[in-house]
N, C-alpha and C positions, 0 to 999 in steps of 0.2 A: 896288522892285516887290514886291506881294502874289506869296507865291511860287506860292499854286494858284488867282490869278485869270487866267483865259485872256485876257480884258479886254488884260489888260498886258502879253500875251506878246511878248517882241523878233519873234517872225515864226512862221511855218507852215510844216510840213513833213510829205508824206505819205511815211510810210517805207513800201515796199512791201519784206518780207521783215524783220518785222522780233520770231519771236517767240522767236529764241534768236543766237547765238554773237556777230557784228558785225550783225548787222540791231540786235538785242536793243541791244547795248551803244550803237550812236549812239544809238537812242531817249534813253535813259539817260544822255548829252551834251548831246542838244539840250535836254534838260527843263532841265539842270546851267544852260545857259547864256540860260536864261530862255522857249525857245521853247514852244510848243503842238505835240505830235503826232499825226498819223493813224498809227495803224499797222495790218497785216496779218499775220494770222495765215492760215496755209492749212486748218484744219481747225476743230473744235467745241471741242476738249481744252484745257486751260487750260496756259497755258505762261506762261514770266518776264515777257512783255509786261502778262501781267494783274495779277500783282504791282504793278509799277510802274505801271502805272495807278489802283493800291488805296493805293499811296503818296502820289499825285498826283490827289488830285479834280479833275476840268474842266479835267487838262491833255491827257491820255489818250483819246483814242476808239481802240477796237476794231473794226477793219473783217473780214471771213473775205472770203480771197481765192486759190484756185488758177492762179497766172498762168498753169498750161499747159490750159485752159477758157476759152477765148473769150468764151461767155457769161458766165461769172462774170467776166471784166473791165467785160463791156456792163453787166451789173446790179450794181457797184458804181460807175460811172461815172452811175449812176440816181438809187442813192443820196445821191450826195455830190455830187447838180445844186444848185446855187448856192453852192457853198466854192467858194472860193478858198484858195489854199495858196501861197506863195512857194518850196520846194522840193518838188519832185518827185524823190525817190532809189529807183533799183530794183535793192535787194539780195537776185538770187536766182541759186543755181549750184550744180552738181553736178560729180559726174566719176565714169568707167566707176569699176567694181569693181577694177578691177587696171589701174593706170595705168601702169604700166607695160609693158601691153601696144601693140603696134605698131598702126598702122592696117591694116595687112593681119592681123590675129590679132583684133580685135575683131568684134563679134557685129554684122549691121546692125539688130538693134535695140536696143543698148547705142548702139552710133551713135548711132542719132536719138532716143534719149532725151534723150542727153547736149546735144546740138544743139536740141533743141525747148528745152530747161530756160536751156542757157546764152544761147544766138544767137536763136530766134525769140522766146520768148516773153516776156523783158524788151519787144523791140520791140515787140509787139503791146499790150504794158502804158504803153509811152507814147507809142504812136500811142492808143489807149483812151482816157486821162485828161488828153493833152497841155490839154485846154481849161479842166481843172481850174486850172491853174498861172497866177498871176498873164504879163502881157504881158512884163513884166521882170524874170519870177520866173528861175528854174535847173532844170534837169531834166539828173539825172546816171545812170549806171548803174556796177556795180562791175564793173570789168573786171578785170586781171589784169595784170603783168608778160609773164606767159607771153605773152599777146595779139601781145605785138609781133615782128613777121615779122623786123624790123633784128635785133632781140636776140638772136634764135635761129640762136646757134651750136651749140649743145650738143646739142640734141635734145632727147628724153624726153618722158613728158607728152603724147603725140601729140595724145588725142582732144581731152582737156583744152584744149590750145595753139589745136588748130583753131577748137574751138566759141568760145576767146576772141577768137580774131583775125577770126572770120567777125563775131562779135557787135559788133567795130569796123569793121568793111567795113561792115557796116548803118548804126550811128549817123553815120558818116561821109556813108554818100548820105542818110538825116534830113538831118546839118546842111545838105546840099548844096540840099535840095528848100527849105530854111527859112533861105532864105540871106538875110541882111539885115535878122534880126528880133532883137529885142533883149534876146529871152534866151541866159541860159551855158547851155553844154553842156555838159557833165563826163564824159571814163569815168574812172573811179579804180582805179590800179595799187596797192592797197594795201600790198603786200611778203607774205612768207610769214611766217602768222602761226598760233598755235596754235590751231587750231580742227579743227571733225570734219573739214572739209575739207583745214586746211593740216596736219595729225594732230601729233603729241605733242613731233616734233622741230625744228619749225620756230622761229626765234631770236626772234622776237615775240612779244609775249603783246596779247590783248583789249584791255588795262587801259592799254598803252602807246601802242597803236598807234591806237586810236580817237580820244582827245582831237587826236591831229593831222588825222586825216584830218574831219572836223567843222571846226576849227579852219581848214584848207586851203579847204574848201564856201564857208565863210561868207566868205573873204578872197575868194573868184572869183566874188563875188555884183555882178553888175553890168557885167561884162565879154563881150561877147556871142561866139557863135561857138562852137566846136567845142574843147576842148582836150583831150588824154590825159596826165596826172598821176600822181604818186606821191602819195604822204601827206603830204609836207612841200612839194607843191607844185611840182616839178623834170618837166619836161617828158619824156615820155616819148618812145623814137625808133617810129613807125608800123612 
């Protein structure tokens, strides 16, 4: 395969979140393993996605996208009328300022930041685009370990935990309303991994952790329904 003919590419993927840490890096996987990417950037500023895009002629498009702006979902779903994409992945999340704080000690508008960025506004990004995605394409979101309600025994992490586990109670009634159709669903429980988010001392790094979770995508391509995943593929408990 011509490596920056799009012509040739193994398949399509709109990365939504994708102009630094693990957005940045699948990008950076999927080109590795032949694919063509959409990606999203939230603002004007040039960041690592345009790099790799200046690496990669005609494999790279640039979309600007604030998924907590509803309009700017409507008018990049305008834009990108007649793509087709075989993955749809929406990698975008935050967490209060001091996670460590309780739910009774956080601010209610750290709250609902936190909850618009994590839980609504992926949904609303692929309720948005779902039409973009081929009929037997995949539509994943990155969810989180913490998400899962079985898992939590320990505690901590409260708002964080919430906004992931509410942002799976969502794609759960998705898959429920899209019952019988024959695309994958994905959330992905990545692990904790070094980034702004997972911060300096978490046991993963970018570099390891991403070629699996890609590698994971593409093995679940074709399997229809709802699944919650780790990076190597091991079923997560809801």
């Amino acid at each position: 395969m011509t490596q920056n003919d799009p012509s040739e590419a193994a398949g399509s993927v709109l990365l939504v979140g994708a102009s630094r840490g693990l957005g940045h890096a699948m990008a950076a996987e999927f080109i590795e393993q032949g694919w063509t990417v959409i990606g999203t950037v939230r603002g004007p500023d040039r960041t690592l996605l345009h790099d790799l895009a200046d690496a990669h002629p005609g494999r790279v498009e640039i979309e600007q996208l604030d998924v907590t702006e509803p309009h700017e979902i409507a008018a990049l779903r305008q834009r990108l009328s007649g793509h087709s994409v075989d993955i749809l992945f929406v990698n975008a999340g935050t967490a209060n300022a001091d996670q460590d704080e309780t739910i009774a000690e956080v601010s209610i508008k750290e709250f609902t930041r936190v909850m618009i960025t994590n839980a609504l506004s992926p949904m609303r990004v692929i309720e948005g685009l779902q039409e973009l995605v081929s009929p037997t394409g995949m539509i994943g979101i990155m969810s989180s370990g913490q998400g899962s309600v079985a898992n939590n025994t320990r505690g901590g992490h409260e708002v964080y935990r919430g906004s992931k586990a509410a942002l799976n109670q969502y794609m759960r009634s998705y898959a429920a309303r899209h019952a019988g159709e024959p695309r994958a669903l994905l959330l992905v429980a990545p692990g904790w991994i070094r980034t702004n988010l997972g911060g300096p001392d978490a046991p993963f790094s970018i570099d390891e952790t991403v070629p699996q979770i890609v590698t994971m995508l593409l093995a679940q391509q074709g399997k229809p329904g709802l699944q919650y995943l780790d990076r190597e593929g091991r079923t997560v408990p809801w």
